[in-house]
C-alpha positions as CSV (number, residue, x, y, z in Angstrom):
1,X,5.8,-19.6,-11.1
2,X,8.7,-20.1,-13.5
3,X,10.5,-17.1,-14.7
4,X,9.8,-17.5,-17.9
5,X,5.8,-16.8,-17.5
6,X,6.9,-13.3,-15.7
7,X,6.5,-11.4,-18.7
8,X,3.3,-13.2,-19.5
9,X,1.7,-12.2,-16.0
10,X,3.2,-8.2,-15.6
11,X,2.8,-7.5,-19.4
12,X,-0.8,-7.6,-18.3
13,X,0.1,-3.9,-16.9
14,X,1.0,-0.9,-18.6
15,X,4.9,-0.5,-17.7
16,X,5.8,3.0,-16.0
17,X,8.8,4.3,-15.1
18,X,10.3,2.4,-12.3
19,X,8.9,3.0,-8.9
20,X,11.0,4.1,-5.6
21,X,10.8,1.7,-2.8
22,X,10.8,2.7,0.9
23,X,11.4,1.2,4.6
24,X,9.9,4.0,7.1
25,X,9.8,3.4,11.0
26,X,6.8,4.4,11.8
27,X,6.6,4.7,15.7
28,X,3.5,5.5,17.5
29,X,0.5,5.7,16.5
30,X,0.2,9.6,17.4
31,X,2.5,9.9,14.8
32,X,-0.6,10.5,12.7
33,X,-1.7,13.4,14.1
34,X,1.5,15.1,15.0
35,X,3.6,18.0,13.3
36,X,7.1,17.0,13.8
37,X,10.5,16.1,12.4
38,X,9.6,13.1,11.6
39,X,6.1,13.4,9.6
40,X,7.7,16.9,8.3
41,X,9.9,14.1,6.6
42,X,7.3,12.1,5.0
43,X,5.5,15.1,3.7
44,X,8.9,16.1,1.9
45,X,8.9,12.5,0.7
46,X,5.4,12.1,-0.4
47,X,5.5,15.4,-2.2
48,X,9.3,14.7,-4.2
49,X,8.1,11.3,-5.9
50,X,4.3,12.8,-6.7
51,X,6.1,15.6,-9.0
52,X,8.8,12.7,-10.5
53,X,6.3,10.2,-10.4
54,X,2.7,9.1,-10.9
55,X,2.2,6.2,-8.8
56,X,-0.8,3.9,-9.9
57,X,-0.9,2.4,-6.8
58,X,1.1,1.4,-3.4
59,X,1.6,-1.7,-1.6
60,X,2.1,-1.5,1.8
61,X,4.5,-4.3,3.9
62,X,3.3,-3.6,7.2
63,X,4.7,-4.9,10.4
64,X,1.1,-5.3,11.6
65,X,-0.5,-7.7,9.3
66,X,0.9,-11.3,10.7
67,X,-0.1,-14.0,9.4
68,X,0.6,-17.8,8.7
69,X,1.2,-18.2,4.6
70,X,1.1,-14.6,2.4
71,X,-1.5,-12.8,1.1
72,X,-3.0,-9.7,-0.8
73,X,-5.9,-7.6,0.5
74,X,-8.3,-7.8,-2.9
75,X,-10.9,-5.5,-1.2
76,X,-11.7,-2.4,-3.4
77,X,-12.2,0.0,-0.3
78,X,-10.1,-1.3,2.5
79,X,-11.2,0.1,5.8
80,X,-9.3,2.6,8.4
81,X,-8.3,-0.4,11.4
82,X,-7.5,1.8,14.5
83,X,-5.6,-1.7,15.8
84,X,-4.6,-0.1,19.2
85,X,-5.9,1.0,22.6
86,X,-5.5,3.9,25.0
87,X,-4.8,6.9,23.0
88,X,-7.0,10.1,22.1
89,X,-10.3,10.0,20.2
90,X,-9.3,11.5,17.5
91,X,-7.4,8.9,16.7
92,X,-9.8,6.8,16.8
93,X,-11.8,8.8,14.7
94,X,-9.4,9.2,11.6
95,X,-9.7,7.9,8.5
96,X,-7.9,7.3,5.3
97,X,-10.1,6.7,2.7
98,X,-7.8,5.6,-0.3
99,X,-9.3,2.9,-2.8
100,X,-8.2,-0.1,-3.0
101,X,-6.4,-2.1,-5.5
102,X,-7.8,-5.6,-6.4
103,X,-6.8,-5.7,-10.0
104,X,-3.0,-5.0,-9.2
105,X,-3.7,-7.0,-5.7
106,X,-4.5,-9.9,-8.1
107,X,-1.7,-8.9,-10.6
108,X,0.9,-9.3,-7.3
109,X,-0.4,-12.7,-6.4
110,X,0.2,-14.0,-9.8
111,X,3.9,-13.3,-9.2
112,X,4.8,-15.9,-6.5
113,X,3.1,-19.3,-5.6
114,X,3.6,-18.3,-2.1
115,X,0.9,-15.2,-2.4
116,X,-2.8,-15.5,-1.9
117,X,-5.6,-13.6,-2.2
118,X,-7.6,-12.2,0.6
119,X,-10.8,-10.3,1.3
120,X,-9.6,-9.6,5.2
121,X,-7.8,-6.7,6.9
122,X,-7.3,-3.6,5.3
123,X,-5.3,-0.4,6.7
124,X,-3.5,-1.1,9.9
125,X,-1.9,1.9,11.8
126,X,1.7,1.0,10.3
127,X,0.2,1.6,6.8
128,X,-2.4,5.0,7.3
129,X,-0.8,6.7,10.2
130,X,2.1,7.5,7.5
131,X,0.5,7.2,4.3
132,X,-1.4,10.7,6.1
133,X,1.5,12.6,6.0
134,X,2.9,11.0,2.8
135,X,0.2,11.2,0.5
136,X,-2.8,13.2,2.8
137,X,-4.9,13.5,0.0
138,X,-6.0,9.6,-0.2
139,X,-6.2,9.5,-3.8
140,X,-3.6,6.7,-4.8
141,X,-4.9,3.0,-4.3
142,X,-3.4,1.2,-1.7
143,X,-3.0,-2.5,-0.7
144,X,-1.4,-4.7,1.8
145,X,0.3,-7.6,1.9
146,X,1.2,-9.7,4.8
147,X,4.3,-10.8,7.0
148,X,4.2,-14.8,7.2
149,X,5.1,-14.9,10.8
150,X,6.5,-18.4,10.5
151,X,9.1,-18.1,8.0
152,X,13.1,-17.7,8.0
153,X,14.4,-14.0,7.5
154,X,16.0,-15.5,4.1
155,X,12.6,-16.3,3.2
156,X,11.6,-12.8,3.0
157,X,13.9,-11.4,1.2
158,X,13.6,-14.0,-1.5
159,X,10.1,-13.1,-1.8
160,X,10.4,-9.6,-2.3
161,X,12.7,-10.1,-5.3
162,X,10.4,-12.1,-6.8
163,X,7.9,-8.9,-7.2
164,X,10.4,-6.4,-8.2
165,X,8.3,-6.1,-11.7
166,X,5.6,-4.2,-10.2
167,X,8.2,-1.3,-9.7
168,X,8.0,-1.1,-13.6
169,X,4.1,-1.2,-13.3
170,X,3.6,1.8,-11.4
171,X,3.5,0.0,-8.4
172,X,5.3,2.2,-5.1
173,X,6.0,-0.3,-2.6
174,X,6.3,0.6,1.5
175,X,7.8,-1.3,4.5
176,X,6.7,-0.1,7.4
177,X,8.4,-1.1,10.7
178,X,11.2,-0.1,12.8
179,X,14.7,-1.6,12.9
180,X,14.9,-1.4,16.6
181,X,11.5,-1.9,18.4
182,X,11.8,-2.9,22.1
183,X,9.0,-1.4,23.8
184,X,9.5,-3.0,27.1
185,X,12.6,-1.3,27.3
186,X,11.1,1.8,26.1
187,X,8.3,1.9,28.0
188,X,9.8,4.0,31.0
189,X,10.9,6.9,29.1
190,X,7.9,6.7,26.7
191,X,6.1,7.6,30.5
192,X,8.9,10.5,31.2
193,X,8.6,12.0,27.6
194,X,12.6,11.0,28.0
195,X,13.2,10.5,24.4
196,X,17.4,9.8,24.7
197,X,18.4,6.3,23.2
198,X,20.2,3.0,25.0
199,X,23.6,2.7,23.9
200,X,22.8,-0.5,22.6
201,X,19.5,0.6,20.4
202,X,21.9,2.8,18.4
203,X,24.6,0.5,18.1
204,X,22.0,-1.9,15.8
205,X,20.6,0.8,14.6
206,X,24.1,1.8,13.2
207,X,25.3,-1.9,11.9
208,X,22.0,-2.2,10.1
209,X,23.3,1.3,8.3
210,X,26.4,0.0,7.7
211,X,25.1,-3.0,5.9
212,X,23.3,-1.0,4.1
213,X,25.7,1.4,2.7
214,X,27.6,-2.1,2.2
215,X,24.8,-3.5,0.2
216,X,24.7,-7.1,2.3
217,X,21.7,-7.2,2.5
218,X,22.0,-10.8,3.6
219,X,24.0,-9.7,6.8
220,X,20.6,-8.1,7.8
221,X,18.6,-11.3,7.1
222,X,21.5,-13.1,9.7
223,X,20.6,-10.2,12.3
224,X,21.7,-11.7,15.5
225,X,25.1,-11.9,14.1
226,X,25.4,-8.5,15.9
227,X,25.1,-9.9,19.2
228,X,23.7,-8.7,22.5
229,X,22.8,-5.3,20.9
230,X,20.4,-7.3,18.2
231,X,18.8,-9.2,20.7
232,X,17.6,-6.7,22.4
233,X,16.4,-4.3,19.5
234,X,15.1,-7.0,17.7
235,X,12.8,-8.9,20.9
236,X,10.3,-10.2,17.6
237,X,10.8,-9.5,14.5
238,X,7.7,-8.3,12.9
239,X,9.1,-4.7,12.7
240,X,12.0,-5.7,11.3
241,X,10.9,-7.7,8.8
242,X,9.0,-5.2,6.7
243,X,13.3,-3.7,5.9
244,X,13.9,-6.9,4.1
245,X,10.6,-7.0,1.8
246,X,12.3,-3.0,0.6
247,X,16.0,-4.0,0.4
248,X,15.1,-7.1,-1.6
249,X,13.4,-4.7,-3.7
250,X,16.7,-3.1,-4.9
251,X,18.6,-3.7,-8.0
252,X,22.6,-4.4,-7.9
253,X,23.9,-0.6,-7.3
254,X,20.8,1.0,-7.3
255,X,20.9,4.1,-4.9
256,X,19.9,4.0,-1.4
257,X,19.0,7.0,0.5
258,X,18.5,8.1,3.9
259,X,15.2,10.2,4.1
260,X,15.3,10.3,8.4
261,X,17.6,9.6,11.5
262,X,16.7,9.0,14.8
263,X,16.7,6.3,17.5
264,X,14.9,7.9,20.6
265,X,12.8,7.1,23.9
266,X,15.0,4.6,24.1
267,X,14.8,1.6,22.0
268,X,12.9,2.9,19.0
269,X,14.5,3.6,15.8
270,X,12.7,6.1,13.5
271,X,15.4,5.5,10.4
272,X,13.6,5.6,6.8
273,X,14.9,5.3,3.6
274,X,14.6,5.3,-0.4
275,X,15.7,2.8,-2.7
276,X,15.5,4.6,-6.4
């Protein structure tokens, strides 16, 4: 797409007041279900931008959707995927029944020659076990895009700034990962309900707020510049990656702020923030 056919393509939507952007670490799964700091957090978040905004609809970056190229879920009712094994029932059993949003989903494509459309997937867990707590009522259309797997962190980034217009269209747009995700590592104290962090997960998780406060956001796409303590809270990247799609969202000084802190059993960082 050249940038001169932009307006052409987003003056097909009705422009809004400019949309937030956030990066939540979404942790486990149970997370859904739970009552805690953390999703106590994402109510207060969920309920601040419904009475400033009126989100049309939100697109969801999820570290769970991996594929090979990028694409948009068209569907117009997504389904609940419970894309995990070995926890309650009633896990299993919950739903979030938001529409979907194939006209915007179509809309997004349109911005990049690198986005396609696709009638697979739907809701993984690092998109409805949040978007519960955020917005429980499951009335604002949601739809995914994907992680292309095979690309350079720089890549990412790039590709996020091509679709900051949809914040102007009403679009709210959600990365959900975790800047340090080493469950290996983890995986012992996730057993002992021992929920102190490894020197080393905080250490990242601190640089990559650093960088942030700094604004270099291309310092985060250059990761293992933070040596031993990046490799090991970054073992793959698809839960990092979903940080780089909302950071590349930002525009020069806009204001970026922390909505939650925590790095615990371990090696998994809970951080989540707003941009806007």
């Amino acid at each position: 797409m050249k940038l001169q056919d932009l307006p052409k393509i987003t003056g097909t939507l009705p422009a809004t007041d400019k949309m937030p952007v956030w990066f939540v670490g979404h942790g486990s799964p149970m997370n859904a279900l739970e009552d805690n700091a953390f999703t106590q957090s994402l109510r207060k978040m969920g309920a601040e931008v419904r009475e400033k905004y009126q989100p049309k609809a939100i697109l969801v970056v999820s570290a769970h959707w991996l594929t090979r190229g990028s694409f948009v879920n068209v569907l117009p009712k997504p389904e609940t995927i419970h894309d995990f094994g070995g926890f309650p029932q009633a896990l299993f059993e919950a739903q979030y029944p938001a529409p979907g949003a194939p006209d915007l989903a179509r809309e997004t494509a349109k911005l990049s020659s690198l986005i396609h459309e696709t009638e697979e997937w739907g809701l993984d867990h690092g998109a409805w076990t949040i978007l519960m707590h955020l917005f429980p009522k499951a009335d604002i259309p949601v739809f995914q895009m994907s992680i292309d797997y095979y690309q350079p962190m720089e890549y990412h980034l790039q590709l996020a700034q091509e679709l900051r217009a949809l914040r102007e269209r009403g679009v709210l747009v959600l990365g959900s990962g975790n800047i340090v995700h080493n469950l290996r590592m983890s995986m012992s104290r996730l057993q002992n309900n021992d929920t102190s962090p490894y020197d080393w997960a905080v250490e990242f998780d601190t640089w990559v707020h650093n960088q942030i406060d700094k604004r270099d956001f291309l310092s985060l796409a250059k990761y293992e510049q933070a040596g031993n303590a990046a490799r090991l809270s970054v073992p793959t990247v698809d839960h990092y990656v979903p940080l780089l799609y909302t950071l590349g969202l930002a525009s020069e000084k806009e204001e970026i702020r922390q909505t939650y802190e925590e790095v615990t059993f371990g090696g998994i960082s809970m951080r989540s923030f707003q941009v806007g």
